[in-house]
C-alpha positions in Angstrom: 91.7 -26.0 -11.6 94.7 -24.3 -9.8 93.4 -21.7 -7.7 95.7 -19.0 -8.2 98.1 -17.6 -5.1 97.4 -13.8 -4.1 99.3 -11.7 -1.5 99.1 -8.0 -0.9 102.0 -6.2 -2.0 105.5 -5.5 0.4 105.0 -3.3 2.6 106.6 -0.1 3.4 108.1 0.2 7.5 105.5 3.0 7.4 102.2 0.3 6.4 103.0 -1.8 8.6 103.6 0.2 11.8 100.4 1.8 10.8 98.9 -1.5 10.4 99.8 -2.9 13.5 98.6 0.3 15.6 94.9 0.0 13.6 95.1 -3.8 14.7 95.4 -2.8 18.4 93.6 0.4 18.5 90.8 1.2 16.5 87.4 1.1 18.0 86.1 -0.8 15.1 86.1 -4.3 15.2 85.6 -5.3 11.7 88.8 -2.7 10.8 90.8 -4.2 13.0 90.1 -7.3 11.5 91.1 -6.3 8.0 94.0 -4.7 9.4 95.0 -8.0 10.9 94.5 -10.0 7.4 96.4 -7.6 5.5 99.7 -8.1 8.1 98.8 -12.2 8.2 99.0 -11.3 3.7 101.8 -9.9 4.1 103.8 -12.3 5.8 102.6 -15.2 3.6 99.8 -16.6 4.8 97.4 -18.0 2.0 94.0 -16.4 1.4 92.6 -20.0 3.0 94.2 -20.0 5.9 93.9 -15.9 6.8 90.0 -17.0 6.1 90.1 -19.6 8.6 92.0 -17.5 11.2 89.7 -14.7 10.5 87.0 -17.2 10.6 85.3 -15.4 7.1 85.2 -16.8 3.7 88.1 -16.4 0.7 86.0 -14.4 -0.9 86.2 -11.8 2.2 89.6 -12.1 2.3 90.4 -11.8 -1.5 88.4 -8.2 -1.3 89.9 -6.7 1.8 93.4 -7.3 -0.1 92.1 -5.4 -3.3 90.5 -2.4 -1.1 94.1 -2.2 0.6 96.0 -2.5 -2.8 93.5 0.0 -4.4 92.8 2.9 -1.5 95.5 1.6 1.4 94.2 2.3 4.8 90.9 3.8 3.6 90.2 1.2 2.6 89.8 -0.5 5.5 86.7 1.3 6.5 83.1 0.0 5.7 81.7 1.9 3.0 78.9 4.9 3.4 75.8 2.9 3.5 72.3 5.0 1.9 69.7 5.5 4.9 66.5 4.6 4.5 63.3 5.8 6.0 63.1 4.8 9.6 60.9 1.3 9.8 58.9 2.9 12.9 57.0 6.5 13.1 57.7 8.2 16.6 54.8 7.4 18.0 55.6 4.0 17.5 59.2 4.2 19.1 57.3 5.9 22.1 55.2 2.7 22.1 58.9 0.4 22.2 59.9 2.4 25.2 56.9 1.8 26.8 57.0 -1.8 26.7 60.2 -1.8 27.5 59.5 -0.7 31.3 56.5 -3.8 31.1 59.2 -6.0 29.3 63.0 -4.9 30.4 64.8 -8.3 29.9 62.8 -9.5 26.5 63.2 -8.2 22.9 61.9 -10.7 21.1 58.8 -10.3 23.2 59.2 -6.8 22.2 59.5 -7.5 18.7 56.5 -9.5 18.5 54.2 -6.6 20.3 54.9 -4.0 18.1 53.8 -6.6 15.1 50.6 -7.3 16.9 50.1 -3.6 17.0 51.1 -2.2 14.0 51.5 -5.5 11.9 55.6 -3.8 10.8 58.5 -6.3 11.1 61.2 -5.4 13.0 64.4 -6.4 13.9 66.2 -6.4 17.7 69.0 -4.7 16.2 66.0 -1.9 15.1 64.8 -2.4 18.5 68.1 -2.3 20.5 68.8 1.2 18.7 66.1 3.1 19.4 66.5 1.8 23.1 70.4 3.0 23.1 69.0 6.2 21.2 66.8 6.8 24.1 69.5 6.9 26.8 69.2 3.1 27.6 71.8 0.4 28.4 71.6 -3.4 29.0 73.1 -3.6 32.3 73.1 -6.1 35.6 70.0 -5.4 37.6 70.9 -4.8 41.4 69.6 -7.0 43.8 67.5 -4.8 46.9 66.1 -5.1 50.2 63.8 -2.2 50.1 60.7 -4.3 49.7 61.6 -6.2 53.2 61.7 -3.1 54.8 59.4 -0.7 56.8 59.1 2.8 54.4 57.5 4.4 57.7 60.3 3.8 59.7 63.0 4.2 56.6 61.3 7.8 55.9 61.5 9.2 59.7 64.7 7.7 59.9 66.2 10.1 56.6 64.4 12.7 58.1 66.3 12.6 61.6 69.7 11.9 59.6 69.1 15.2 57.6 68.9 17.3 61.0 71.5 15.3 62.4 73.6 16.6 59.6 72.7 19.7 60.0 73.4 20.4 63.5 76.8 18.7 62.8 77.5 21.3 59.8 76.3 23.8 62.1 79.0 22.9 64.7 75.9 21.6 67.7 77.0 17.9 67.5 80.0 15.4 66.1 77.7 13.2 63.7 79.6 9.9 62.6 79.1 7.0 60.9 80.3 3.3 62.1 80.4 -0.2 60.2 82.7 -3.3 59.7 84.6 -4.8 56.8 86.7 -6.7 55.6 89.3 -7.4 53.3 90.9 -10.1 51.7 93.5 -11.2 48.9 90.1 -11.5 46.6 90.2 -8.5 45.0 86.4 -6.8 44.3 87.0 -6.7 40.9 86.8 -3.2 39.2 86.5 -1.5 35.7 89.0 0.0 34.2 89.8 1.7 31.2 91.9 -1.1 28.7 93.4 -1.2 25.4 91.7 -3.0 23.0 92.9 -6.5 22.5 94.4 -6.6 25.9 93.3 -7.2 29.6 94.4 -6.0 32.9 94.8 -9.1 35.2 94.6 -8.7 39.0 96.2 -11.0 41.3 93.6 -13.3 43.3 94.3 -15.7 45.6 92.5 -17.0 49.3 94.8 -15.7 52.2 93.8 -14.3 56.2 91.3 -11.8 56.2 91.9 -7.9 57.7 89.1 -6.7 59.4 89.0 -2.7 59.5 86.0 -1.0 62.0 85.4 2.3 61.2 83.6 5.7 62.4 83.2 8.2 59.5 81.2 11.4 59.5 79.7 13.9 56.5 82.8 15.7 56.4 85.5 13.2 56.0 86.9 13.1 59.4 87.7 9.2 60.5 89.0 7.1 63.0 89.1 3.4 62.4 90.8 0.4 63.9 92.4 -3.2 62.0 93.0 -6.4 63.3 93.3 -10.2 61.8 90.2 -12.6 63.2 86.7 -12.5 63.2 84.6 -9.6 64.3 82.3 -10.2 67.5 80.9 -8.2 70.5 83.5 -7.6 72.4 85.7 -6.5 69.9 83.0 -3.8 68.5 82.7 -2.5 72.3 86.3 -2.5 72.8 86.6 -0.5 69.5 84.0 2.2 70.7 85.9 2.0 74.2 88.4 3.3 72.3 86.7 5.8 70.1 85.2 6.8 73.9 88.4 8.5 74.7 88.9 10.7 72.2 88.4 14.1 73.5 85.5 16.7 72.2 84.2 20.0 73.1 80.7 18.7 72.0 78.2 16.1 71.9 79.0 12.6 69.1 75.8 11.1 67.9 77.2 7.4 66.2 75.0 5.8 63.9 75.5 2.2 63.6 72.8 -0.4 61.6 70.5 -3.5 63.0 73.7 -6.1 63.0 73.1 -8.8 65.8 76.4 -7.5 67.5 75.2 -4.2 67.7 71.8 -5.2 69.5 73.3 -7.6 71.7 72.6 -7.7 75.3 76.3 -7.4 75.8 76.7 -4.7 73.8 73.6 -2.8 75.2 74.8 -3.3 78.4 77.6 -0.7 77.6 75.1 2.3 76.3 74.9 3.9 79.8 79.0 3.9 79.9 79.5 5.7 76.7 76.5 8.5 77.2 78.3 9.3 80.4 81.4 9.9 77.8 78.9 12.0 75.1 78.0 9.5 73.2 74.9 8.6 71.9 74.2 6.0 69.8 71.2 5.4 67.2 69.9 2.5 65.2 69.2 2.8 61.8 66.2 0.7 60.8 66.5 -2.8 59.4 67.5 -3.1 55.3 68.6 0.5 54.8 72.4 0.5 54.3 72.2 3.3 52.0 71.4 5.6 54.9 75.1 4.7 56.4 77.5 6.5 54.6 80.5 4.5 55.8 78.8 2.0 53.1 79.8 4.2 50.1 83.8 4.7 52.3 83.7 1.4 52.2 83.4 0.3 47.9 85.9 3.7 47.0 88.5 1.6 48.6 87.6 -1.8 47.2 86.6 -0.6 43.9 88.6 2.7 43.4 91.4 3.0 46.3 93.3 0.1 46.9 96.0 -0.3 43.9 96.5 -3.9 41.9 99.7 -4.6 43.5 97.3 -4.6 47.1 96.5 -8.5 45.8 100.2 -9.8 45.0 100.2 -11.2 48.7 98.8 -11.0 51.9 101.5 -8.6 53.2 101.1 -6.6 50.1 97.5 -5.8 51.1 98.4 -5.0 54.7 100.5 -2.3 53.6 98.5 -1.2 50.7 95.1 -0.9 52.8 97.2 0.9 56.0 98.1 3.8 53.5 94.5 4.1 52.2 93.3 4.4 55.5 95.7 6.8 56.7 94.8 9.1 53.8 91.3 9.2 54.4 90.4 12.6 55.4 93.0 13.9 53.8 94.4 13.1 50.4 91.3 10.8 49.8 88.0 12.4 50.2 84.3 11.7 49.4 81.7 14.3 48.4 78.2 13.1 50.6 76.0 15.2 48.8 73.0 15.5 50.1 
């Protein structure tokens, strides 16, 4: 039997400009797919082969067409589905967020608890609902070093960093924050706000590596210094050399972490030297980087600061990162709330 040949009707400039802006951005997949079978109709595809593009059946196909010939864009949409009553009481949703702390990577496990309990079949789509309803997202779990290190020493050290801050809001000391970093033409790869159906691309590519050292403080005053090749002693104590100079009414307190350059003998050797200067400097304990501000200074320019174009070339990324780094302070600012 022929199987008889069935296309949507011409349509108007007006369809298919609307047609075309539902394709690219609605937030609803399944709409954008209709929207896409009734263009592919439209321009002569067959019901078989929009099926196979739209990887559905004919059957699919052959009903989106009538919906459009019958109610246009409405109907597009899914139609009102009736509610019924909720599967699980909300004592027993309590009991799903519950085992969810025991059980954060598993709902099939999940799943097959709440059976045991209260012998109720449900779904992970029931499951995954009441865990989004409850404020919760599936996202990458963070690796941490806070179980290597010493909470003792982590504690007193926040609670000298608090009065450090507050004799430098209070004008006693100059309180700043110093680290290393690098960049490269390896962009840390951000998120960013896209339209649907299309994807921003950065540039990425292996090229020479700018080092940047850096001494922050609370409120966004910084110094830092750039160079091409590898960090190492002497380069750190020729950067605080530097910083050494730099004129103040008052005492600076630096706070640098446990890196091997920074507990050298070499670089010990130099303490004396820069207290004479007003300097002191302080250790933060092993595994706490959150403590150093200059971390956070650090991802708002990988993450947030530097522009796309930064990764087009090495030169590119010179000149991109010099103009962040010049802003700092200024133009770009971070709040460290306390």
């Amino acid at each position: 039997m022929k199987i008889p040949v069935k296309f949507v009707s011409p349509l108007t400039d007006e369809q298919f400009v609307e047609l075309k802006s539902i394709m690219k951005n609605s937030t609803k997949p399944r709409v954008r797919q209709r929207a896409h079978g009734i263009l592919l109709s439209s321009e002569g595809f067959p019901i078989d082969e929009i099926a196979r593009i739209c990887r559905v059946d004919r059957d699919t196909v052959s009903r989106w067409i009538d919906n459009w010939e019958s109610f246009g864009v409405s109907g597009l949409n899914d139609k009102p589905r009736p509610g019924g009553p909720p599967i699980l009481t909300e004592s027993e949703k309590q009991v799903v967020l519950e085992l969810v702390k025991e059980h954060p990577r598993s709902i099939p496990l999940i799943v097959a608890f709440i059976f045991d309990k209260t012998k109720k079949k449900v779904s992970g789509t029931t499951v995954k609902r009441i865990l989004k309803a409850a404020k919760l997202r599936w996202k990458r779990i963070r690796a941490s070093v806070k179980g290597q290190r010493d909470e003792a020493e982590f504690e007193a050290a926040s609670i000298e960093l608090a009065e450090l801050k507050t004799q430098h809001k209070n004008g006693e000391i100059e309180l700043w924050f110093f680290d290393e970093t690098g960049f490269d033409g390896q962009p840390s790869v951000p998120y960013a706000w896209q339209p649907i159906g299309e994807t921003i691309e950065v540039p990425s590519k292996k090229t020479k590596r700018l080092n940047v050292l850096g001494f922050l403080t609370p409120d966004n005053q910084f110094e830092c210094f750039s160079f091409e090749g590898c960090i190492d002693t002497s380069v750190v104590i020729a950067c605080f050399d530097q910083f050494a100079r730099i004129k103040t009414p008052i005492p600076r307190v630096v706070i640098i972490d446990n890196a091997p350059i920074h507990t050298s003998q070499e670089f010990i050797e130099h303490l004396e030297n820069w207290a004479k200067k007003g300097i002191t400097l302080k250790t933060l304990p092993t595994y706490s980087p959150e403590l150093n501000i200059i971390e956070i200074l650090w991802r708002f320019i990988k993450y947030l600061w530097l522009p796309f174009f930064a990764f087009l070339s090495y030169e590119s990324l010179v000149v991109a990162l010099e103009n962040v780094l010049k802003q700092i302070g200024s133009e770009l600012q971070i709040d460290f709330a306390d």
